[in-house]
C-alpha positions in Angstrom: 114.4 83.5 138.4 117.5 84.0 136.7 120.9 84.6 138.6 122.7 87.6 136.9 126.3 87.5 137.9 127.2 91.1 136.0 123.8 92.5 137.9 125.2 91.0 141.2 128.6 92.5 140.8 127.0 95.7 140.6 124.8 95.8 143.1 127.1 95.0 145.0 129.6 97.4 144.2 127.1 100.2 144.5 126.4 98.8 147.8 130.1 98.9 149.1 131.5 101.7 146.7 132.5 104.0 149.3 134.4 101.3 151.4 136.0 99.9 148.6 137.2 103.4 147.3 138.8 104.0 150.6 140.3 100.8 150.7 141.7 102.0 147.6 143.1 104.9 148.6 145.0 103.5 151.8 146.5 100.6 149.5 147.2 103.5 147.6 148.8 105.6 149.8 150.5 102.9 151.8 151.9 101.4 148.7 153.4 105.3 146.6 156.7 104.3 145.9 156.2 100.9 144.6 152.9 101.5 142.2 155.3 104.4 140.7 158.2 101.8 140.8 156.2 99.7 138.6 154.9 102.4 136.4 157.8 104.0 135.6 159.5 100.4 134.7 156.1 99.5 132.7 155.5 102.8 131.2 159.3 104.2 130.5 161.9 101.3 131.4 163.4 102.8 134.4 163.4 102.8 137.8 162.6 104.8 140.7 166.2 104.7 141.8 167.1 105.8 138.2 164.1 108.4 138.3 165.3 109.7 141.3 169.1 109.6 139.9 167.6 111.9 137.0 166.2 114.3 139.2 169.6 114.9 141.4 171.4 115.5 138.2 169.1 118.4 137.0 169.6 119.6 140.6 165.6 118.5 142.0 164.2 120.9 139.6 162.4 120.6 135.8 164.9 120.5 133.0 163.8 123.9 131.7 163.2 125.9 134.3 163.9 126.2 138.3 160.9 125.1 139.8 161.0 121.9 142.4 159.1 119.1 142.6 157.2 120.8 145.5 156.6 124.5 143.5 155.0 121.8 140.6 151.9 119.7 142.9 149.5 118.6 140.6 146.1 117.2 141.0 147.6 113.8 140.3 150.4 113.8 142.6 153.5 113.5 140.2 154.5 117.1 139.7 157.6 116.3 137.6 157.2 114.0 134.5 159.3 111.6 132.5 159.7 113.3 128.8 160.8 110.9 126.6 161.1 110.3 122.3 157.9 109.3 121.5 159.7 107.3 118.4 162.6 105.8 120.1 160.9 105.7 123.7 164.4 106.9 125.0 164.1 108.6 128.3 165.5 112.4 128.0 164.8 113.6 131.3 162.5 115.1 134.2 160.3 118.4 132.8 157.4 119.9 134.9 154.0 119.2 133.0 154.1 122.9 131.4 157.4 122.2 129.9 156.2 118.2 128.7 152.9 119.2 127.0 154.6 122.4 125.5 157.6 119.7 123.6 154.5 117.7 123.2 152.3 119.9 121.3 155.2 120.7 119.0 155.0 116.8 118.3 158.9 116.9 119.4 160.2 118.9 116.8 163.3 121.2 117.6 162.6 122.9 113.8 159.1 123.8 115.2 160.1 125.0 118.2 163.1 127.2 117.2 160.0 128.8 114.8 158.0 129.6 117.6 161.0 131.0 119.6 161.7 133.3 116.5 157.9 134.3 116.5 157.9 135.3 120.0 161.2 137.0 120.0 160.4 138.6 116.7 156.6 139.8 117.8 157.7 141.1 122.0 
């Protein structure tokens, strides 16, 4: 009989999924601000102290409009988002997820955007 390590390792995962996925979670959960510390140093170069710098000079809220970190709970628990130059990876500052896919889909381009502020303000 041959020994399948890959087989094994699945087995016994599906044996213990649940367990481990609540393991998960608690580490998780225990562990908030220092996964976000990381990711926000890994993903954007900045800290959580400088995230949370950010924020208090926007006064707590989304660049763009007045809504709180509260008012914006999504399903993955970071309501406000970094927004950041895709070219230059500078870090501009905190937007609600509305306000960072909207910039986003207009593939950061003020000239694009001030067009579709004409549109609308032409076509109300």
């Amino acid at each position: 009989m041959n020994y399948d390590r890959k087989e094994h390792d699945r087995e016994a995962y599906k044996r213990n999924r649940v367990k481990i996925l609540c393991q998960q979670k608690v580490y998780r959960d225990s562990h908030k601000d220092s996964i976000r510390s990381t990711k926000l140093k890994q993903y954007y170069g900045i800290t959580l102290v400088e995230y949370t710098s950010i924020l208090a000079k926007q006064g707590g809220t989304c660049a763009l409009c007045p809504m709180t970190q509260e008012q914006h709970v999504s399903k993955y628990g970071m309501s406000l988002v970094i927004d950041h130059d895709h070219r230059t990876g500078k870090v501009r500052g905190i937007l609600c997820t509305n306000h960072n896919v909207g910039i986003g889909r207009f593939n950061d381009n003020p000239n694009a955007l001030r067009e579709a502020a004409r549109y609308i303000e032409e076509n109300s």
